[in-house]
C-alpha positions as CSV (number, residue, x, y, z in Angstrom):
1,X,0.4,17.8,43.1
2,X,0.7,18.5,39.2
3,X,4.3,18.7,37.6
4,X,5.5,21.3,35.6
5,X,4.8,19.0,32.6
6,X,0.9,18.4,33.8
7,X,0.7,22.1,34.2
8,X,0.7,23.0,30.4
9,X,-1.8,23.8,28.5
10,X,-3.2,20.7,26.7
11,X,-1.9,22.6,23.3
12,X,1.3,22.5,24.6
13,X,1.1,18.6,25.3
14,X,-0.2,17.8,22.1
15,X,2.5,19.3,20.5
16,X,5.3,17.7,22.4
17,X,3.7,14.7,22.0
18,X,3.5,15.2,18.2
19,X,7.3,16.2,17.7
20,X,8.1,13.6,20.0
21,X,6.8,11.0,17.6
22,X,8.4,12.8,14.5
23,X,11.5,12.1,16.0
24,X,11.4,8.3,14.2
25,X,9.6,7.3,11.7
26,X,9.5,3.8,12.2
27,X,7.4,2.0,14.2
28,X,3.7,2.9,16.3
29,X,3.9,5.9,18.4
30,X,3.8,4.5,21.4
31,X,5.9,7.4,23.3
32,X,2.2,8.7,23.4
33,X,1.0,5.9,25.4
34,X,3.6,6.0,27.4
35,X,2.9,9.4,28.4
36,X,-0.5,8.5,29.0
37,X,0.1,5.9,31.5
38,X,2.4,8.9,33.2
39,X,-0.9,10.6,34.7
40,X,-4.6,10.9,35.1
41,X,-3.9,14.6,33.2
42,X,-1.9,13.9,30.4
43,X,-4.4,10.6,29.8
44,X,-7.4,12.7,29.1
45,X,-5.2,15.0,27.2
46,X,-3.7,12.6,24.9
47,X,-6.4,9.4,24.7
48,X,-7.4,7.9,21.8
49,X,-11.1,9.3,22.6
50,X,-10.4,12.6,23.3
51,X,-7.8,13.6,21.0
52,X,-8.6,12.1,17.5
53,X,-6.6,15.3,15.6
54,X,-3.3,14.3,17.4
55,X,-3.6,10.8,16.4
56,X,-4.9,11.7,12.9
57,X,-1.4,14.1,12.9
58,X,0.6,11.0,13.5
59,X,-1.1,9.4,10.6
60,X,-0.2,11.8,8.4
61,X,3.9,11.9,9.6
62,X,4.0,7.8,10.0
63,X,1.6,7.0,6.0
64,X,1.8,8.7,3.1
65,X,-1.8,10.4,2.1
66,X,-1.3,11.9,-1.0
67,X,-2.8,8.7,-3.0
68,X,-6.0,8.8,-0.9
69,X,-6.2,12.9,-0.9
70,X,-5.8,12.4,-5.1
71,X,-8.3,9.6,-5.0
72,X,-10.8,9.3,-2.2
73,X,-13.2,12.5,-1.4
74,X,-13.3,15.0,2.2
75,X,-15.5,11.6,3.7
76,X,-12.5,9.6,3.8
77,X,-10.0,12.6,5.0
78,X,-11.6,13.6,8.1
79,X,-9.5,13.8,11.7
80,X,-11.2,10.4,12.7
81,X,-10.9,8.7,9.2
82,X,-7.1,9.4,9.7
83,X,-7.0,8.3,13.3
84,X,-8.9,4.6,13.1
85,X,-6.9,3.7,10.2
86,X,-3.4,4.9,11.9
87,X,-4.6,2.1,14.6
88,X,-5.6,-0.5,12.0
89,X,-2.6,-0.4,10.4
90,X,-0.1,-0.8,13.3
91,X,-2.1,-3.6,14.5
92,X,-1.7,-5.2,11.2
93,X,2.0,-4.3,10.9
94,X,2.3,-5.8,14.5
95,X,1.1,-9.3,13.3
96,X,3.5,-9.3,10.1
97,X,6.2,-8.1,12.7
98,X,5.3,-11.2,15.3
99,X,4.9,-13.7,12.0
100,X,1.5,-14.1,13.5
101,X,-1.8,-15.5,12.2
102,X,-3.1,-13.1,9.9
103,X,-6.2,-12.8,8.0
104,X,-7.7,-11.7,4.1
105,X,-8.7,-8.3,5.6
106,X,-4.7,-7.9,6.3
107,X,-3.6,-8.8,3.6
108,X,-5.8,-5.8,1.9
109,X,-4.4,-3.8,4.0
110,X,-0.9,-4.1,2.6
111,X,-2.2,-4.0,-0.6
112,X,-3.8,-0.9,-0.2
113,X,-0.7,0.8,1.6
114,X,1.9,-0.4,-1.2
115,X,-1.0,1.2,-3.9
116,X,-1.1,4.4,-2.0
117,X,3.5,4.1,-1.1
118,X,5.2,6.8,-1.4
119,X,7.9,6.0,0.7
120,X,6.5,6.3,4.1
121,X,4.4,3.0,4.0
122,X,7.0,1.1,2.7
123,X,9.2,2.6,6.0
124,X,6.7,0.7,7.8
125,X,6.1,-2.2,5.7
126,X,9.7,-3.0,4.8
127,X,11.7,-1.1,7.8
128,X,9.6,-1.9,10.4
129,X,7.7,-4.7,10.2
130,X,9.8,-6.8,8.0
131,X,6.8,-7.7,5.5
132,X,9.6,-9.3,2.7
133,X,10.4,-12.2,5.1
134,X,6.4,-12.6,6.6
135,X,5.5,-13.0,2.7
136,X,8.1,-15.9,2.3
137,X,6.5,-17.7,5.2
138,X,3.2,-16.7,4.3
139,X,3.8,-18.2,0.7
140,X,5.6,-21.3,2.3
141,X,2.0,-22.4,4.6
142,X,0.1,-21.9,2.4
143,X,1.9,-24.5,0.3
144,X,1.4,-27.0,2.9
145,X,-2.0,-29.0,2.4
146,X,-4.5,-28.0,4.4
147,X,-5.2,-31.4,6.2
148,X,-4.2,-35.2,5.5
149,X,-5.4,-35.2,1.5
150,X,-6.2,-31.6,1.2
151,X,-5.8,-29.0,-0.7
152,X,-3.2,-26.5,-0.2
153,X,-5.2,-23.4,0.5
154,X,-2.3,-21.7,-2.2
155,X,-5.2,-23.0,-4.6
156,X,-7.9,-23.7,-3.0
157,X,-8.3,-20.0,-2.0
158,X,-7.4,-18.2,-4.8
159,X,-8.8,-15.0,-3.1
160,X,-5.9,-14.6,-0.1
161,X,-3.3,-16.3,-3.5
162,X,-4.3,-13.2,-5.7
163,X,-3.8,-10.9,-3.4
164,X,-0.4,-12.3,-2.0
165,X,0.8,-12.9,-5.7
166,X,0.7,-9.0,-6.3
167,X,2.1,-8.3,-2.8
168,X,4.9,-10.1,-4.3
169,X,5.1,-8.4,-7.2
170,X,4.7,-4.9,-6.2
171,X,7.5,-5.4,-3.6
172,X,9.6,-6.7,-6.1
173,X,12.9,-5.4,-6.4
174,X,15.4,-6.7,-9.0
175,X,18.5,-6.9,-6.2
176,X,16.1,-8.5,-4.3
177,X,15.6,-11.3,-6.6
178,X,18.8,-11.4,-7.6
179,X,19.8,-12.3,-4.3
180,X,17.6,-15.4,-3.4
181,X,18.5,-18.8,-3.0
182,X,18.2,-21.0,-6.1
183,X,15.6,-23.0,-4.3
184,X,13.7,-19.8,-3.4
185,X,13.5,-19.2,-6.5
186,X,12.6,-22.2,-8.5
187,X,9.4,-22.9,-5.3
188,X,8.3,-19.7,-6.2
189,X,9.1,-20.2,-10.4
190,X,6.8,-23.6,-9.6
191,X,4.0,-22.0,-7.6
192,X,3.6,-19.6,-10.1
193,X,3.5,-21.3,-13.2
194,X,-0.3,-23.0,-13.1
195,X,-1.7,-19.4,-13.3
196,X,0.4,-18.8,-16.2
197,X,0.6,-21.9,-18.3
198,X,-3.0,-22.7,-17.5
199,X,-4.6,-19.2,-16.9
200,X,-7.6,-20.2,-18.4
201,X,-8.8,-21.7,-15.4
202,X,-8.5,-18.7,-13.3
203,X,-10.2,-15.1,-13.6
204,X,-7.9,-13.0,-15.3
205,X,-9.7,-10.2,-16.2
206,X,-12.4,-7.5,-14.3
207,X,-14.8,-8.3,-17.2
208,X,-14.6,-10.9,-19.6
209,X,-12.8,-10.1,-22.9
210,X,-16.4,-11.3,-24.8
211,X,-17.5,-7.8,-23.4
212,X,-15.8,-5.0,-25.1
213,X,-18.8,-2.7,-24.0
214,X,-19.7,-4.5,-20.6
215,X,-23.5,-5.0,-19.6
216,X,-25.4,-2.4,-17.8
217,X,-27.8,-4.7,-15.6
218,X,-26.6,-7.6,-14.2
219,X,-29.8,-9.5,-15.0
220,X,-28.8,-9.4,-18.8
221,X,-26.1,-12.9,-18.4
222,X,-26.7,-14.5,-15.1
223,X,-22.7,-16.7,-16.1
224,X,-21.1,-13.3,-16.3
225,X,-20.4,-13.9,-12.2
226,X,-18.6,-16.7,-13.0
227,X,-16.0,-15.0,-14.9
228,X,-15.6,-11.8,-13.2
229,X,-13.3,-11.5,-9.8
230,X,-15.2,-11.8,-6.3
231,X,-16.0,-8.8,-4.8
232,X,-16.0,-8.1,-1.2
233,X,-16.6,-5.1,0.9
234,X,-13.4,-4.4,3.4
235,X,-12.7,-1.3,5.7
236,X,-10.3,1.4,4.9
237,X,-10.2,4.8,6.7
238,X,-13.1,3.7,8.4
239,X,-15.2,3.3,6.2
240,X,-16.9,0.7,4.0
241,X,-15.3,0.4,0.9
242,X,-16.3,-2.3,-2.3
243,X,-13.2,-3.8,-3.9
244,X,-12.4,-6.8,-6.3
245,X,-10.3,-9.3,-6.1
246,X,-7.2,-8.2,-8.3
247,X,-7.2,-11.2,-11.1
248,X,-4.2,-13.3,-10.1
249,X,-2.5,-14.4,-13.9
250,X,-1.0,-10.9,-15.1
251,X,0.9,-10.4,-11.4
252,X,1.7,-14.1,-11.3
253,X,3.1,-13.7,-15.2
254,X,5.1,-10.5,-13.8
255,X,6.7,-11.8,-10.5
256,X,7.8,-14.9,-12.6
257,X,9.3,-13.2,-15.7
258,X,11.6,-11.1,-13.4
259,X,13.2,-14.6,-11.5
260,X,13.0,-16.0,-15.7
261,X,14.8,-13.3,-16.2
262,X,17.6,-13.8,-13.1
263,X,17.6,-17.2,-14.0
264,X,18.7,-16.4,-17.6
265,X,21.9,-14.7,-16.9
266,X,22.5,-17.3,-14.1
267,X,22.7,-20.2,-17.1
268,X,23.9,-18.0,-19.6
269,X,23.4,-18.5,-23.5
270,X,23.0,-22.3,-24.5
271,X,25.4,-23.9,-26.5
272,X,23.1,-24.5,-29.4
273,X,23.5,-20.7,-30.4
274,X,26.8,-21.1,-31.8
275,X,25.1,-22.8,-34.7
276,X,23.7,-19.6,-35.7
277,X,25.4,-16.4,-37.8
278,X,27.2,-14.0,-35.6
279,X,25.2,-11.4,-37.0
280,X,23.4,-9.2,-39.5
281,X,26.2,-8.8,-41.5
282,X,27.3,-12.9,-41.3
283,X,23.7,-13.8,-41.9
284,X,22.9,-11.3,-45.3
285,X,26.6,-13.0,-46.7
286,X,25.3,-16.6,-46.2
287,X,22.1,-16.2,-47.0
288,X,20.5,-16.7,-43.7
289,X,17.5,-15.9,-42.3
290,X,16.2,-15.7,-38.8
291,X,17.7,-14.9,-35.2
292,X,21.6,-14.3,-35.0
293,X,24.3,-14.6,-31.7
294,X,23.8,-11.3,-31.5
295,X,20.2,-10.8,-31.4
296,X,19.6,-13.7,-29.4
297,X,22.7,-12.4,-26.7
298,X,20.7,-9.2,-26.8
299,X,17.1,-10.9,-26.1
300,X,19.1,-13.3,-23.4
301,X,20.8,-10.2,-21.0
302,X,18.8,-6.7,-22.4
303,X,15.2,-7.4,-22.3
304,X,14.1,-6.4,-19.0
305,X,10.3,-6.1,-17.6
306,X,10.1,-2.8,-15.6
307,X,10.6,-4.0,-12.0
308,X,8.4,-1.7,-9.4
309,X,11.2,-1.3,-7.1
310,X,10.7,0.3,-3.4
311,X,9.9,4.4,-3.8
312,X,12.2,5.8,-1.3
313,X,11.7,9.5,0.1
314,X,14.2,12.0,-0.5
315,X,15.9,14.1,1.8
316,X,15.9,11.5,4.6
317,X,17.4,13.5,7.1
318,X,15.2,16.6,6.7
319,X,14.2,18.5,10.2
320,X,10.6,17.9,11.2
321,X,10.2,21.1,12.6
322,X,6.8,21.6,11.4
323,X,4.2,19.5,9.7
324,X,3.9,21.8,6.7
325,X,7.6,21.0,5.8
326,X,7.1,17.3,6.3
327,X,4.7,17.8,3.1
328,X,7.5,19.1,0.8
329,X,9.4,15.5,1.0
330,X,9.1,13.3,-2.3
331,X,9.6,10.4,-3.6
332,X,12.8,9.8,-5.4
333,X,10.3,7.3,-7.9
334,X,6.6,8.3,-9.7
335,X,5.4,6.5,-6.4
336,X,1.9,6.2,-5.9
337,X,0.8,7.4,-9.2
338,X,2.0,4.1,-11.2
339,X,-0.2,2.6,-9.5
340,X,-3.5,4.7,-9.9
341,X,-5.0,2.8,-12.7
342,X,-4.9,-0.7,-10.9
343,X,-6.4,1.3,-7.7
344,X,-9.4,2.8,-9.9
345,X,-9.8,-0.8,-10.9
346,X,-10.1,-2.6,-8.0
347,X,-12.7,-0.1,-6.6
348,X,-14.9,0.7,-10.0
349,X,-14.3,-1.8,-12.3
350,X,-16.4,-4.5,-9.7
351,X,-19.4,-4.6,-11.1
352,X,-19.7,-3.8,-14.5
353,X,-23.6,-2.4,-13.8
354,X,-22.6,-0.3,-11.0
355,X,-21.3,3.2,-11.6
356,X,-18.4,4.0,-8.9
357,X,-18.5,7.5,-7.8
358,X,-14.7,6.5,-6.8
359,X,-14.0,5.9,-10.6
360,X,-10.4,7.6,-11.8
361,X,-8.4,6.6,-15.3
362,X,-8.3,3.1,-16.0
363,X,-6.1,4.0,-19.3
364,X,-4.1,7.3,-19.4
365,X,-4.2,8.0,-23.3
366,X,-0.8,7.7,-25.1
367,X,0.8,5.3,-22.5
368,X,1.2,3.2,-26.0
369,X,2.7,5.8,-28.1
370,X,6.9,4.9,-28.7
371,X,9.1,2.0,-28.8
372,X,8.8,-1.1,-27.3
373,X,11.0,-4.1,-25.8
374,X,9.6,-7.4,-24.7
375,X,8.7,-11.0,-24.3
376,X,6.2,-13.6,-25.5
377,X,5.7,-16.6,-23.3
378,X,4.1,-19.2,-25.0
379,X,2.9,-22.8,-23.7
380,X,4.0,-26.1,-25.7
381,X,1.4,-26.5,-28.0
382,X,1.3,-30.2,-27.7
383,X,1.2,-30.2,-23.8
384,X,-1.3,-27.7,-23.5
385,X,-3.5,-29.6,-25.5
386,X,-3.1,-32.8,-23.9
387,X,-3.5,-30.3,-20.4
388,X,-7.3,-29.5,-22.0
389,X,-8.1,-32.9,-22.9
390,X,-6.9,-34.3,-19.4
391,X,-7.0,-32.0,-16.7
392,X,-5.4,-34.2,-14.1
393,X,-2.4,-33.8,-16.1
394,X,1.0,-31.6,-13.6
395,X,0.6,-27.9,-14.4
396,X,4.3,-27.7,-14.5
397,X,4.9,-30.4,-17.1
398,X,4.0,-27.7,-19.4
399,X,7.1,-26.0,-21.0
400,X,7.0,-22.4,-21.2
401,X,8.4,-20.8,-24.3
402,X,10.0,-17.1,-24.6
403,X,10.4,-15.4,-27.7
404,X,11.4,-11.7,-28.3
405,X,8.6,-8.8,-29.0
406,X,9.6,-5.6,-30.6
407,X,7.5,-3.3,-31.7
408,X,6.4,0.9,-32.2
409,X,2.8,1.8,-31.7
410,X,1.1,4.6,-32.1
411,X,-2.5,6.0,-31.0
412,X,-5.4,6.6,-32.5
413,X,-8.3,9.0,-31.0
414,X,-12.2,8.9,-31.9
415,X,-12.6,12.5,-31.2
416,X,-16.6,13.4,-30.3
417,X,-18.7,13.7,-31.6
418,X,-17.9,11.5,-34.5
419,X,-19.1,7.6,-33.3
420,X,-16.6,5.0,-33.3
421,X,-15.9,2.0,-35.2
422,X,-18.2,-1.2,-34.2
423,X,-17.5,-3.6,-32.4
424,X,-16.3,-6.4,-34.6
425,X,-18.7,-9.8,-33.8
426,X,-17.7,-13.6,-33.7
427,X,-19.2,-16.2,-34.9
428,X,-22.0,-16.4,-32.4
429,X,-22.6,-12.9,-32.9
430,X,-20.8,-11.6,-29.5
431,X,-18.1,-9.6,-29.3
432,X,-15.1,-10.7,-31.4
433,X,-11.4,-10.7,-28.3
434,X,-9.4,-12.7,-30.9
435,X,-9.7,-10.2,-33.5
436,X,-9.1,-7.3,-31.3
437,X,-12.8,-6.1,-30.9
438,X,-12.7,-5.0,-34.4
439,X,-14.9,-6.0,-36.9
440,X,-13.8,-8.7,-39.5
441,X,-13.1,-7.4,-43.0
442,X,-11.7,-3.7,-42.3
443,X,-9.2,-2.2,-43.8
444,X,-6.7,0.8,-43.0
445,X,-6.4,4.0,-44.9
446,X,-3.0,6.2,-43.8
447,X,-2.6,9.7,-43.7
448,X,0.0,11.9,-42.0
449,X,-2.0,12.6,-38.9
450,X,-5.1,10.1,-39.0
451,X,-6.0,6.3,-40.0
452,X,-9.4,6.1,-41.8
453,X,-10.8,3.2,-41.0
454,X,-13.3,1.2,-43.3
455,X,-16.1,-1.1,-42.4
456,X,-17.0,-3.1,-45.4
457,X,-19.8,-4.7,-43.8
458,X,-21.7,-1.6,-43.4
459,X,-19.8,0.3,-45.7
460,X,-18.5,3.3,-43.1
461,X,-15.6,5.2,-42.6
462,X,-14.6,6.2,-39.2
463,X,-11.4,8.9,-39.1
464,X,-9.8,8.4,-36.1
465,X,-6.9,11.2,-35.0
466,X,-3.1,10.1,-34.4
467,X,-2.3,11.6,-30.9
468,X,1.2,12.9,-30.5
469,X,1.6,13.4,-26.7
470,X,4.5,15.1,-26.7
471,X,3.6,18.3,-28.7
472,X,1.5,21.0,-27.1
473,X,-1.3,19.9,-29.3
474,X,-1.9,16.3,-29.4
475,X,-3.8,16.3,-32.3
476,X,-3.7,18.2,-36.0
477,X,-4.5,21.6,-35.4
478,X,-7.8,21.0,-37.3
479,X,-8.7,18.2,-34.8
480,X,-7.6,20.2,-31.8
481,X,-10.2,23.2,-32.9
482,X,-12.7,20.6,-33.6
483,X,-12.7,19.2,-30.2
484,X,-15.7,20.7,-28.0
485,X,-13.5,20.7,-24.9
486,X,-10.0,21.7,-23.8
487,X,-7.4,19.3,-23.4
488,X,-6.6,18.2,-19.9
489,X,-3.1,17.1,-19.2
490,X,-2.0,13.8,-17.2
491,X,-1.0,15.9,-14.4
492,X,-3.7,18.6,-13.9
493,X,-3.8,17.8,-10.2
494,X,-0.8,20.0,-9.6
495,X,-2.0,22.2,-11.0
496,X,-5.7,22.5,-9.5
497,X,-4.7,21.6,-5.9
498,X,-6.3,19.3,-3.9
499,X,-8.0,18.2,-7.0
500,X,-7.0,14.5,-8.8
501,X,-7.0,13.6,-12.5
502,X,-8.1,10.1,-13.7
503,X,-10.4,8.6,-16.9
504,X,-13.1,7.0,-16.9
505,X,-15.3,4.7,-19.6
506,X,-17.7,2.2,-19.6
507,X,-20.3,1.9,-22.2
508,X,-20.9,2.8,-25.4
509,X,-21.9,6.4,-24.6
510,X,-19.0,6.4,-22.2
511,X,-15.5,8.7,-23.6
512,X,-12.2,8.4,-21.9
513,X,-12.1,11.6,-19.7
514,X,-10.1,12.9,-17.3
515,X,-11.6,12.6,-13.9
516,X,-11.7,15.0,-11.0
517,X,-12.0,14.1,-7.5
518,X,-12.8,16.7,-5.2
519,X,-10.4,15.7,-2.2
520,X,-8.7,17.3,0.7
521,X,-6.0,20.0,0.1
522,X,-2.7,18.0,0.6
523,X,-1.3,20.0,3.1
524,X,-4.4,19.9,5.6
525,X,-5.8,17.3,7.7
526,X,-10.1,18.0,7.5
527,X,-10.7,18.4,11.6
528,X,-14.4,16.7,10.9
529,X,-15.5,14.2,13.0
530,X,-19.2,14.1,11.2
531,X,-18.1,12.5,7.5
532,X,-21.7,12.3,6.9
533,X,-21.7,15.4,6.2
534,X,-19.5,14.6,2.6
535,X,-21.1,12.3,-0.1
536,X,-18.3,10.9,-2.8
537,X,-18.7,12.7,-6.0
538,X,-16.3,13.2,-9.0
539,X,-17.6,15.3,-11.6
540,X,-15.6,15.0,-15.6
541,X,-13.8,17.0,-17.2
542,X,-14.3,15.8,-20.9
543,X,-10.8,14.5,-23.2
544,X,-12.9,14.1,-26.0
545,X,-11.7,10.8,-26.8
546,X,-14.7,8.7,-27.4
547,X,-12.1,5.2,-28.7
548,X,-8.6,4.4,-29.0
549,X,-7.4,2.1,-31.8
550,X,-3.5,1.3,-31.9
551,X,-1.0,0.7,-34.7
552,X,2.3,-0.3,-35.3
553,X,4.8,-3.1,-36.7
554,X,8.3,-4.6,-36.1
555,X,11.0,-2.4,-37.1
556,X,13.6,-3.9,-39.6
557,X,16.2,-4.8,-37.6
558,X,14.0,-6.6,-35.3
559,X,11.9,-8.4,-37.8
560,X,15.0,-9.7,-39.4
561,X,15.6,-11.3,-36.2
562,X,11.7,-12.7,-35.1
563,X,9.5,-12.3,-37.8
564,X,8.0,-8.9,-39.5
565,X,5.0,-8.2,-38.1
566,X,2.4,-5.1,-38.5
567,X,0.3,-4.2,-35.8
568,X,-3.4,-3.0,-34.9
569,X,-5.6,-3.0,-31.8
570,X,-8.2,-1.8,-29.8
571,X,-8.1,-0.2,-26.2
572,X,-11.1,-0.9,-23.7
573,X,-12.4,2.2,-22.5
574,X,-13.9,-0.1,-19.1
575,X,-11.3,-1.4,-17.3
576,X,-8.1,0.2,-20.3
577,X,-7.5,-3.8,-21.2
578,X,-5.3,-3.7,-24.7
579,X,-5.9,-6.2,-27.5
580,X,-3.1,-6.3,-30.3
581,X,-3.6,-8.1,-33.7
582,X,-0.4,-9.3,-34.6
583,X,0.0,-10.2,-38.2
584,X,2.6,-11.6,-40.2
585,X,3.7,-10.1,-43.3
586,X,4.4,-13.6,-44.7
587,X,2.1,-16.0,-42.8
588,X,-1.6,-16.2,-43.1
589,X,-1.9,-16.1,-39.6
590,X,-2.9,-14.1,-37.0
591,X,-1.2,-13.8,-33.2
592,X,-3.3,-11.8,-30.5
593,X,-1.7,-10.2,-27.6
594,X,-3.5,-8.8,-24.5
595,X,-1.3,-6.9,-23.1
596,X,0.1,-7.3,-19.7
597,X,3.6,-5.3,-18.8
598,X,6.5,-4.7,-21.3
599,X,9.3,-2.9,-20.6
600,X,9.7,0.4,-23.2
601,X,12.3,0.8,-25.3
């Protein structure tokens, strides 16, 4: 004898089921197993097998899917997609819960989720699973050698260590920090400081920085393996998907600048300080040079790297009534979308040889343009030399030195179809990293909305655009009306629904464009169960921009305190790695900076 409850159509279940689970958002639905253990009938209404849209629903109310509808084509949207990775997950987010074994493919899971958060995976990560305190004992093993004489597997397998070092940096929250134990934070200040003061042994870059145009076939330099991240193929919404290894040093350089930076105010200003001026004013009436009390107090407590922080959703308390209006939450942060350039990364910037129909913006153009506030961490000079002459030597006997960076930069555009400057060469005739890819000898030409830039080797002028992002045309009107395409703005995806923007570069043919996924709307959930019916494809809507040189210097106050300095790099189109020349308008010296994360000004 069927209840009333059997009795309903199997519409009518699904839905119930559905709203049932809206009611929390924490946590596996497992109110929908428990009604299929209630009968034969509901079971083959609301099975895993049969009913792949309801589960694929769920999905979409538990995970946020707006990253992967931006960035992943119809193949990867599909009812079944949706479904198999609603059950990877919660079996992952069991194990973290239990503080079970886990394994590399889970850790990529949670890496994945925190690059596509907007607020409902961390819900899951942080709410329900507890993942802060499972990456504290996680961190802790893997400290703990592997057998009598061993290697801990923290650097033995620097794999599972990359990928838990920017785990703990993108869950990084400043109050967070703030609040762990002094020993918390000096094991994790110790753990982290071989990738920083001896980076060079690690990979720490998707191609090397000998490459500013990378190499096309892999044939061409057999070492280049050696000194790119390993690549692996993992699963994600059910399909195979080709990933590298995120390089450990820039997150390890990160997560330990924001507990340098706790540990600071902690100790306060040392007492040596008192022995210099006050201030400006003190110093200019002594005849003083250098850093003051007050631009030293304002280094010590001011400078501040910009902490990710959890993206909370906003309203909370909203009513689920139906899916459509569970689309209009947000998050309260950018979310997801600070993190599209490292996603676009991982998944095209692999293999240098291989062109990623995945590919989105590895550089959004004028992210450079404004003021700027940060830090240089510089090694002991005399340690780090004895560290390269005897390797055996403790990592953390190296001291790590900070020393303020301030600086404005502005942008310059190669607009197509001029050709850009060469690649400056080294000594053995490759491509020239510690003079900022440019070539040796150039000089600078300023005019009120372009550089000219002079080769003296070959005797050519390039004119490269300044780019003003905040006016409605970037460029001088006479650059705007020469470009052979429309400008696209950061954001076009809200405009063109369902539609993602990104940039993409490679080789020397390659511009910096903004790239256009063809995904699923982001209020639908594609009811497809045959994906091979989609192929990945991204087709390019054209910036224009075929290079990017940058320019800038220390503004007076600032130089007073840490040295004048002017400023000019180069921007790799590939993977959107930066390379300043830093040089000092007294010194005869140059500094170079690769840029890894400032905070702006």
């Amino acid at each position: 004898m069927l209840s009333s409850f059997e009795r309903l159509t199997p519409e009518l279940v699904d839905s119930i089921a559905y709203f049932a689970v809206t009611l929390d958002l924490k946590g596996p639905p497992t109110i929908v197993l428990n009604l299929c253990l209630t009968s034969k009938k509901l079971n083959a209404i609301l099975n895993f097998k049969n009913n792949t849209y309801l589960y694929a629903r769920i999905f979409r109310i538990k995970f946020d899917i707006s990253a992967p509808t931006r960035r992943l084509s119809n193949r990867w949207a599909t009812s079944t997609c949706h479904a198999v990775e609603l059950t990877k997950r919660f079996s992952v987010l069991k194990r973290i819960r239990s503080r079970a074994s886990y394994s590399i493919e889970d850790l990529w899971t949670v890496y994945l989720m925190l690059l596509e958060g907007d607020g409902r995976n961390e819900i899951q990560l942080f709410d329900w699973a507890g993942f802060s305190l499972f990456l504290s004992s996680v961190i802790i093993k893997r400290m703990i050698p592997t057998s009598r004489g061993g290697s801990p597997s923290w650097f033995s397998d620097i794999h599972g260590t990359s990928l838990i070092v920017w785990l703990l940096w993108m869950s990084a929250c400043r109050g967070q920090v703030e609040m762990e134990t002094l020993k918390t934070r000096h094991l994790i200040l110790d753990i982290l400081q071989p990738f920083v003061a001896a980076g060079y042994r690690y990979v720490s870059t998707f191609v090397p920085d000998s490459y500013f145009y990378p190499p096309i076939d892999e044939d061409l330099d057999g070492d280049l393996y050696n000194h790119c991240p390993e690549v692996v193929t993992i699963k994600h919404y059910g399909h195979d998907l080709t990933v590298a290894v995120p390089p450990v040093t820039s997150a390890a350089a990160l997560a330990m600048t924001v507990r340098w930076e706790t540990e600071q105010v902690r100790q306060g200003l040392p007492e040596s300080i008192n022995n210099f001026p006050q201030n400006r004013q003190e110093a200019i009436a002594t005849g003083r040079r250098g850093m003051t009390v007050e631009d030293a107090r304002a280094f010590h407590y001011d400078v501040r790297v910009r902490v990710p922080e959890r993206c909370q959703l906003y309203p909370m308390g909203v009513d689920l009534g139906e899916e459509d209006e569970v689309s209009e939450w947000r998050p309260t942060s950018v979310g997801s979308k600070r993190w599209d350039e490292d996603w676009s990364r991982v998944v095209s910037c692999c293999k240098p040889w291989v062109d990623s129909p995945l590919r989105g913006k590895v550089y959004t153009p004028g992210d450079l343009v404004g003021s700027w506030t940060g830090r240089i961490m510089l090694p002991g000079l005399n340690e780090h030399f004895d560290l390269l002459s005897n390797p055996m030597r403790p990592v953390n006997s190296v001291p790590i030195y900070h020393q303020g960076l301030y600086m404005t930069l502005r942008e310059h555009h190669c607009l197509q179809p001029d050709d850009p400057l060469r690649v400056g060469e080294d000594e053995t005739g490759g491509d020239d990293p510690l003079h900022a890819w440019l070539p040796r000898g150039f000089t600078v030409r300023q005019y009120e909305d372009a550089i000219e830039v002079l080769d003296r080797l070959i005797e050519r002028s390039v004119r490269y655009e300044t780019f003003n992002p905040g006016r409605e045309e970037p460029y001088s009107h006479a650059a705007c009306s020469k470009l052979q395409t429309d400008w696209t703005p950061d954001d076009c995806h809200e405009e063109v629904p369902g539609e993602s923007c990104g940039g993409s570069g490679g080789g020397e043919s390659t511009t910096y464009t903004e790239a256009v996924t063809k995904g699923a709307a982001a209020s639908t959930c594609v009811s497809i169960d045959n994906d091979d019916a989609f192929e990945d494809t991204v087709s390019h809507r054209s910036s224009g921009v075929a290079d990017i040189l940058v320019t800038g210097e220390t503004g007076e106050r600032h130089g007073d305190a840490w040295g004048h300095y002017t400023i000019i790099g180069r921007v790799r189109s590939f993977d959107g790695r930066v390379a300043l020349l830093r040089t000092p308008d007294v010194f005869l010296t140059y500094h170079v900076i690769f840029i890894t994360a400032f905070k702006r000004g």
